[in-house]
MIMARTI-486294 format. One line per 10 residues: number of its first residue (from 1); for each residue x, y, z of N, C-alpha, C, O. Coordinates in steps of 0.02 Angstrom, whole numbers. Atoms other than C-alpha are relative to their C-alpha. Layout:
NUM	X,Y,Z,X,Y,Z,X,Y,Z,X,Y,Z; ... .
END
This chain:
1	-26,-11,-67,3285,4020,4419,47,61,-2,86,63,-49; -54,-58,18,3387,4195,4448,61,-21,50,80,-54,98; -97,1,-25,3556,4208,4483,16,44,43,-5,101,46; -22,-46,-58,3643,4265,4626,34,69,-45,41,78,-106; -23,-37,20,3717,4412,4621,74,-5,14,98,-44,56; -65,29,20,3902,4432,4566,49,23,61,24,74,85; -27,10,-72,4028,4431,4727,21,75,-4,7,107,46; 4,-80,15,4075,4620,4659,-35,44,35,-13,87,73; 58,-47,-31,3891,4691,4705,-17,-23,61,-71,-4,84; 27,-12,-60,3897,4627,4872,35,43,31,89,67,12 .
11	-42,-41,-53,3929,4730,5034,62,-59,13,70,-119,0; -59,28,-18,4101,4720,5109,21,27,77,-3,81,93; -24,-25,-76,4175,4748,5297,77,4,-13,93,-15,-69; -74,16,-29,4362,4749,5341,1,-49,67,-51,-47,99; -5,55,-60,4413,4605,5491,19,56,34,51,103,10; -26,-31,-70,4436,4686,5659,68,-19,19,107,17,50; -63,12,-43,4582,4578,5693,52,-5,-65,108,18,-54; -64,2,28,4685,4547,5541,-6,56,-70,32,53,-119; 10,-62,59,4622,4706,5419,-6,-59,-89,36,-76,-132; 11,45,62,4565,4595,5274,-56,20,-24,-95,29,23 .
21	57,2,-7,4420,4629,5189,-30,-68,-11,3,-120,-16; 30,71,-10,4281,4497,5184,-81,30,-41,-89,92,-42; 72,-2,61,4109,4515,5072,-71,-57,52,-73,-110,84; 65,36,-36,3922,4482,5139,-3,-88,-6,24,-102,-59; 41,58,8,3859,4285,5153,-57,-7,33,-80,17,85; 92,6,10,3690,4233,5136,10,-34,85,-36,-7,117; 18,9,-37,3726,4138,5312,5,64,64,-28,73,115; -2,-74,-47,3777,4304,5400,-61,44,-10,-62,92,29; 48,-53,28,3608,4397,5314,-38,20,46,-68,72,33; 53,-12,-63,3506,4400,5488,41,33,58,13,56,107 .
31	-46,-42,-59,3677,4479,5595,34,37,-46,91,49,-26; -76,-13,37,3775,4551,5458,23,66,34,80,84,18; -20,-65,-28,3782,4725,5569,40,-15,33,85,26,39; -28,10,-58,3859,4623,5706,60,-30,-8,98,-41,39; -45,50,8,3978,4527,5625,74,42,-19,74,85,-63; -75,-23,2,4173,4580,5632,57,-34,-26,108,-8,-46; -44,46,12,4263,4449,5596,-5,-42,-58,-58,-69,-74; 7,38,70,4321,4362,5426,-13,-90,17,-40,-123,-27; -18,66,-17,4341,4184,5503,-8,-3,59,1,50,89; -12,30,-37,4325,4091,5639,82,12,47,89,40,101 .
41	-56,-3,-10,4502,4082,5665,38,85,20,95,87,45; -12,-92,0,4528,4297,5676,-41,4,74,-24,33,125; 45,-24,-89,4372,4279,5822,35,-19,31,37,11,85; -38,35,-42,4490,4173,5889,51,24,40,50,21,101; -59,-26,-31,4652,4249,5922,-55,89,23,-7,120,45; 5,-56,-44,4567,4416,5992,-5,5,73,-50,-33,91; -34,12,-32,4623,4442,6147,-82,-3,34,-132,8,-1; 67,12,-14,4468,4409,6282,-9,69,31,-66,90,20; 8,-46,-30,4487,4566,6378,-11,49,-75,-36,99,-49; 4,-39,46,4474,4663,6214,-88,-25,-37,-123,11,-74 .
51	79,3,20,4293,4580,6178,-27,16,48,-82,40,34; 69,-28,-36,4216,4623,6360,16,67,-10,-35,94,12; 23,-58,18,4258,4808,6306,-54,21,-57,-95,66,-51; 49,-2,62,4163,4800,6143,-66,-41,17,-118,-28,-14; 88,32,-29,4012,4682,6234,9,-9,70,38,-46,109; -21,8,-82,3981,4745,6387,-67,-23,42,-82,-6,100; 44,48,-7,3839,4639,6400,2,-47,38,-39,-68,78; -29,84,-11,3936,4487,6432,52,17,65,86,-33,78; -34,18,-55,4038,4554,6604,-50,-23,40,-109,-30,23; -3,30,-42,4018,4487,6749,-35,43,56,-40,21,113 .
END
C-alpha cells in the first residue's frame, strides 16, 4: 500500500481571516482553489458584508 505523502510536500495557503498558514486536505481536493479559510471557526467571524464583496453571486 503507498504512503501518503509527508505534510512538508503538500501545497499551502495563508487564512484570509487570521493569516495562518494551513496545508492541502484530501477532503478539500475537489475545491482546494476556493477554499480560504483554515477552520470553520475563521469562516465564521468574517464579517458578512465582507463575503458579498468577494461572492457576488450570492447578493440579492
Amino acid at each position: 500500500m503507498p504512503r501518503a505523502p509527508a505534510k512538508a510536500d503538500l501545497p499551502t495557503k495563508t487564512c484570509a481571516h487570521c493569516g495562518r498558514p494551513f496545508a492541502w486536505r484530501k477532503k478539500w481536493s475537489r475545491d482546494w482553489e476556493q477554499v480560504r479559510y483554515c477552520s470553520d471557526a475563521c469562516r465564521r467571524k468574517v464579517p458578512a458584508l465582507a463575503k458579498r464583496e468577494d461572492e457576488p453571486w450570492q447578493r440579492s
